[in-house]
VEXVO-908015 format. One record per residue (C-alpha): residue in one letter; x, y, z. Coordinates in pm, whole numbers, plus 50000, padded with zeros to 5 digits. Example, Ala and Ser with C-alpha at 12.3 -4.5 7.8 and 13.67 -1.06 7.14 Angstrom:
! VEXVO-908015
> a,51230,49550,50780
> s,51367,49894,50714
This chain:
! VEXVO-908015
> x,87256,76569,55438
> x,87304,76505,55836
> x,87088,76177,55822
> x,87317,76081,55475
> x,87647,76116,55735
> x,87444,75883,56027
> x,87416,75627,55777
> x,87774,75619,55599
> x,87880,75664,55952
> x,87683,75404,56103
> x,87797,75123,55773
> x,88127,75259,55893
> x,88147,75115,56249
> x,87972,74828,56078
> x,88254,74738,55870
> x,88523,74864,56086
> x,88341,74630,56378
> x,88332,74313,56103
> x,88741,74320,56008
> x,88899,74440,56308
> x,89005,74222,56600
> x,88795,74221,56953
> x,89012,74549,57091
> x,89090,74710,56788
> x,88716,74687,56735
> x,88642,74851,57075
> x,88780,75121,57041
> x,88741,75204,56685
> x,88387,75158,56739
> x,88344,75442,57046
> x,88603,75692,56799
> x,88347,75603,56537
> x,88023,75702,56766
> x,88207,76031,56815
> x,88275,76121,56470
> x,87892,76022,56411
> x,87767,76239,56658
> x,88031,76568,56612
> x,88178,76550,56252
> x,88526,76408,56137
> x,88736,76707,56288
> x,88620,76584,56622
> x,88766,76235,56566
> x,89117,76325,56512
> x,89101,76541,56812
> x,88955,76230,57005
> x,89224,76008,56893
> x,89534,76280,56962
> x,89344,76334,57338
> x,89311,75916,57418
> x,89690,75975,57337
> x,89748,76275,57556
> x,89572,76144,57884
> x,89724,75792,57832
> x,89843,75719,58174
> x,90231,75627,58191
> x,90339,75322,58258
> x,90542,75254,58530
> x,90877,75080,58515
> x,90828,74676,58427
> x,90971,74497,58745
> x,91090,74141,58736
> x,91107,73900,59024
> x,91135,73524,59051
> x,90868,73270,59110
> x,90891,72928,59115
> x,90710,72689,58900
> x,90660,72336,58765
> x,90979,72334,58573
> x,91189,72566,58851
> x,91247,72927,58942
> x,91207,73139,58708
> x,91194,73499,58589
> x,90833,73649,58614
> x,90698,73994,58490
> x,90502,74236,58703
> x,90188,74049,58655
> x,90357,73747,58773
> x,90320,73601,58474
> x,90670,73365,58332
> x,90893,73535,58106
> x,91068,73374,57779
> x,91365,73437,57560
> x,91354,73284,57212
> x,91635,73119,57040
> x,91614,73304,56724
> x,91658,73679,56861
> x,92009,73805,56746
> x,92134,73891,57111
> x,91941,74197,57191
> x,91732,74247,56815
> x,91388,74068,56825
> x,91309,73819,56602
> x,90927,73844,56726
> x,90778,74114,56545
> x,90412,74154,56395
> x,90213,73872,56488
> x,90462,73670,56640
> x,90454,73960,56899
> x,90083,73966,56947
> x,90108,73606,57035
> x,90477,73656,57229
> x,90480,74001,57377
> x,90751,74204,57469
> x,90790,74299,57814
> x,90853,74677,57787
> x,90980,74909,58030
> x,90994,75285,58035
> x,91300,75395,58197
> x,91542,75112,58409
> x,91345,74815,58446
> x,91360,74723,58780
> x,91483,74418,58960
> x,91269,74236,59218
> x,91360,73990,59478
> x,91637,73703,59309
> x,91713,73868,59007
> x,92030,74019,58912
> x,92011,74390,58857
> x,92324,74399,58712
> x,92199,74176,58392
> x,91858,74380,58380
> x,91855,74631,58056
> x,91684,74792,57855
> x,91737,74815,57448
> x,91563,75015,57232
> x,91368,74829,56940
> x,91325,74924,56577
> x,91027,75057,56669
> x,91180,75245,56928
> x,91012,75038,57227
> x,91235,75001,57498
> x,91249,74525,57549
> x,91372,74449,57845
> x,91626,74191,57834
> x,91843,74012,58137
> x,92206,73890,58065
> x,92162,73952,57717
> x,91823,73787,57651
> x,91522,73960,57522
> x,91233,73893,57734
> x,90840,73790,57660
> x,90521,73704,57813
> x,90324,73429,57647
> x,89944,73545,57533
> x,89870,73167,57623
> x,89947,73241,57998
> x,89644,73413,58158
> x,89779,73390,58501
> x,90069,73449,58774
> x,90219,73092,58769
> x,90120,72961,58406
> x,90380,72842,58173
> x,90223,72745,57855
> x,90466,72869,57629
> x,90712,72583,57769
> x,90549,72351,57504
> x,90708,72572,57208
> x,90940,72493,56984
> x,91259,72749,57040
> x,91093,72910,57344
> x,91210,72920,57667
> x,91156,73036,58041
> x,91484,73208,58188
> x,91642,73126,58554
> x,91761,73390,58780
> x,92112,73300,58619
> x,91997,73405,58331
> x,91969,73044,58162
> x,91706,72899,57921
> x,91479,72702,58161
> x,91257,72379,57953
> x,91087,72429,57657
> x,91109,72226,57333
Protein backbone atom coordinates (compact mmCIF):
# COMPACT_ATOMS: atom_id res chain seq x y z
CA UNK A 1 0.00 0.00 0.00
CA UNK A 2 3.01 2.56 0.90
CA UNK A 3 4.80 1.86 -2.52
CA UNK A 4 0.94 2.30 -4.26
CA UNK A 5 1.03 6.11 -2.47
CA UNK A 6 4.98 6.72 -3.91
CA UNK A 7 3.68 6.11 -7.20
CA UNK A 8 0.23 8.13 -7.31
CA UNK A 9 2.33 10.57 -5.48
CA UNK A 10 5.18 10.61 -7.66
CA UNK A 11 2.48 10.82 -11.22
CA UNK A 12 1.26 13.61 -9.01
CA UNK A 13 4.27 16.02 -9.03
CA UNK A 14 4.50 14.73 -12.57
CA UNK A 15 1.41 16.26 -13.67
CA UNK A 16 1.33 19.07 -11.31
CA UNK A 17 5.16 19.83 -12.72
CA UNK A 18 3.67 19.46 -16.63
CA UNK A 19 0.56 22.24 -16.23
CA UNK A 20 1.79 24.60 -13.80
CA UNK A 21 3.94 27.62 -14.59
CA UNK A 22 7.95 27.69 -13.70
CA UNK A 23 7.14 29.02 -9.83
CA UNK A 24 3.95 27.60 -9.30
CA UNK A 25 5.73 24.42 -10.30
CA UNK A 26 8.52 24.96 -7.72
CA UNK A 27 6.90 24.99 -5.12
CA UNK A 28 4.14 22.65 -5.69
CA UNK A 29 6.69 20.22 -6.50
CA UNK A 30 8.80 20.45 -2.87
CA UNK A 31 4.84 20.47 -1.02
CA UNK A 32 4.42 17.41 -3.19
CA UNK A 33 7.89 15.62 -2.00
CA UNK A 34 6.56 16.24 1.50
CA UNK A 35 3.24 14.78 1.22
CA UNK A 36 5.17 11.74 -0.54
CA UNK A 37 7.41 11.23 2.14
CA UNK A 38 4.86 12.02 5.44
CA UNK A 39 1.20 11.48 4.23
CA UNK A 40 -1.43 14.18 3.09
CA UNK A 41 -2.03 15.61 6.72
CA UNK A 42 1.53 16.75 6.59
CA UNK A 43 0.95 18.81 3.42
CA UNK A 44 -1.67 21.06 4.63
CA UNK A 45 0.36 21.69 7.65
CA UNK A 46 3.37 22.51 5.24
CA UNK A 47 1.38 24.86 3.24
CA UNK A 48 -0.40 26.78 6.50
CA UNK A 49 3.56 26.94 8.02
CA UNK A 50 5.23 28.46 4.40
CA UNK A 51 2.30 30.90 5.28
CA UNK A 52 3.09 31.45 8.91
CA UNK A 53 6.96 32.10 8.59
CA UNK A 54 6.39 34.24 5.41
CA UNK A 55 8.58 37.13 6.14
CA UNK A 56 6.67 40.63 6.00
CA UNK A 57 7.20 42.85 3.61
CA UNK A 58 8.33 46.05 4.28
CA UNK A 59 6.65 49.24 3.18
CA UNK A 60 7.05 49.76 -0.93
CA UNK A 61 9.11 53.09 -1.22
CA UNK A 62 9.08 55.19 -4.33
CA UNK A 63 11.76 57.55 -5.49
CA UNK A 64 12.58 59.17 -8.81
CA UNK A 65 15.09 58.16 -11.38
CA UNK A 66 15.70 59.52 -14.47
CA UNK A 67 15.51 57.80 -17.73
CA UNK A 68 15.45 57.91 -21.55
CA UNK A 69 12.10 59.53 -21.72
CA UNK A 70 12.63 61.82 -18.25
CA UNK A 71 12.28 61.52 -14.51
CA UNK A 72 10.22 59.34 -13.46
CA UNK A 73 8.62 57.44 -10.59
CA UNK A 74 10.59 54.17 -9.71
CA UNK A 75 9.68 51.32 -7.20
CA UNK A 76 12.00 49.99 -4.54
CA UNK A 77 13.81 47.86 -6.94
CA UNK A 78 14.38 50.81 -9.03
CA UNK A 79 12.52 49.52 -11.49
CA UNK A 80 9.87 52.42 -13.60
CA UNK A 81 6.45 52.51 -12.47
CA UNK A 82 3.18 52.84 -14.82
CA UNK A 83 -0.40 53.93 -14.52
CA UNK A 84 -2.78 52.63 -17.18
CA UNK A 85 -5.42 54.58 -18.85
CA UNK A 86 -8.19 52.23 -18.31
CA UNK A 87 -8.11 52.01 -14.30
CA UNK A 88 -11.30 53.84 -12.97
CA UNK A 89 -9.29 56.36 -10.67
CA UNK A 90 -8.17 54.18 -7.89
CA UNK A 91 -10.05 50.48 -9.11
CA UNK A 92 -7.64 48.36 -11.29
CA UNK A 93 -8.45 47.46 -14.50
CA UNK A 94 -5.32 44.93 -14.45
CA UNK A 95 -6.45 41.93 -12.86
CA UNK A 96 -5.62 38.12 -13.64
CA UNK A 97 -3.17 37.92 -16.22
CA UNK A 98 -2.99 41.36 -17.13
CA UNK A 99 -1.47 41.60 -13.56
CA UNK A 100 1.03 38.84 -13.94
CA UNK A 101 2.31 40.69 -16.90
CA UNK A 102 1.63 44.44 -15.14
CA UNK A 103 2.09 44.04 -11.44
CA UNK A 104 0.85 45.99 -8.80
CA UNK A 105 3.17 47.69 -6.64
CA UNK A 106 1.82 46.80 -3.15
CA UNK A 107 2.56 48.24 0.05
CA UNK A 108 1.76 47.12 3.55
CA UNK A 109 1.06 50.01 5.65
CA UNK A 110 1.92 53.95 4.19
CA UNK A 111 3.95 53.54 1.27
CA UNK A 112 6.70 55.62 1.63
CA UNK A 113 8.04 58.52 -0.33
CA UNK A 114 11.69 58.69 -1.45
CA UNK A 115 13.73 61.53 -2.64
CA UNK A 116 11.38 63.88 -5.43
CA UNK A 117 8.21 62.44 -4.85
CA UNK A 118 5.33 64.01 -3.27
CA UNK A 119 4.25 62.34 -0.09
CA UNK A 120 1.29 64.10 0.00
CA UNK A 121 -0.08 62.26 -3.40
CA UNK A 122 1.37 58.79 -2.13
CA UNK A 123 -1.70 56.32 -0.97
CA UNK A 124 -2.64 53.42 -0.49
CA UNK A 125 -6.21 51.75 -1.63
CA UNK A 126 -7.34 48.61 -0.84
CA UNK A 127 -8.16 46.23 -3.91
CA UNK A 128 -10.98 43.77 -4.39
CA UNK A 129 -8.81 41.39 -3.33
CA UNK A 130 -8.02 43.28 -0.44
CA UNK A 131 -4.26 44.10 -1.55
CA UNK A 132 -3.31 47.35 -0.56
CA UNK A 133 -2.02 49.30 -4.74
CA UNK A 134 -0.23 52.01 -4.19
CA UNK A 135 -1.25 54.85 -6.18
CA UNK A 136 0.27 58.69 -6.40
CA UNK A 137 -2.13 61.66 -7.18
CA UNK A 138 -4.77 59.38 -7.91
CA UNK A 139 -3.01 56.88 -10.23
CA UNK A 140 -2.66 53.25 -9.59
CA UNK A 141 0.82 52.20 -9.93
CA UNK A 142 2.70 49.03 -11.79
CA UNK A 143 5.92 47.51 -12.56
CA UNK A 144 6.29 46.04 -16.00
CA UNK A 145 7.32 42.04 -15.97
CA UNK A 146 9.24 43.15 -19.25
CA UNK A 147 11.62 45.38 -17.11
CA UNK A 148 14.28 43.16 -15.46
CA UNK A 149 16.27 46.02 -14.23
CA UNK A 150 16.65 49.50 -12.24
CA UNK A 151 16.47 51.87 -15.30
CA UNK A 152 14.43 49.72 -17.95
CA UNK A 153 11.33 51.05 -19.45
CA UNK A 154 9.90 48.54 -21.73
CA UNK A 155 6.46 48.95 -20.99
CA UNK A 156 6.75 52.57 -22.72
CA UNK A 157 6.05 50.74 -26.06
CA UNK A 158 2.34 49.81 -24.81
CA UNK A 159 -0.61 50.83 -25.96
CA UNK A 160 -2.52 52.80 -22.88
CA UNK A 161 0.52 52.44 -20.59
CA UNK A 162 2.39 54.94 -19.16
CA UNK A 163 5.44 55.98 -16.86
CA UNK A 164 4.37 58.76 -14.21
CA UNK A 165 6.53 62.11 -13.40
CA UNK A 166 7.10 63.29 -9.98
CA UNK A 167 3.99 65.61 -10.80
CA UNK A 168 2.16 62.92 -11.05
CA UNK A 169 1.71 63.06 -15.01
CA UNK A 170 1.60 60.24 -17.64
CA UNK A 171 5.21 60.27 -18.97
CA UNK A 172 5.49 58.55 -23.04
CA UNK A 173 4.02 55.54 -23.91
CA UNK A 174 1.73 54.80 -26.89
Amino acid sequence: MTKLRLIAAAALVGALAFTATAEASASTTGAAHAHARHGAGDLVAAKKKKKKHKKKQASATVRTATITAGTVLVGPDGRTLYIFDKDNGTTSACTGGCASVWPPLLATGKPVAGPGVDASKLTAVMQADGKDQVAYAGHLLYSFSGDTAAGDAKGLGIPMWHAVSPEGAPVGGA
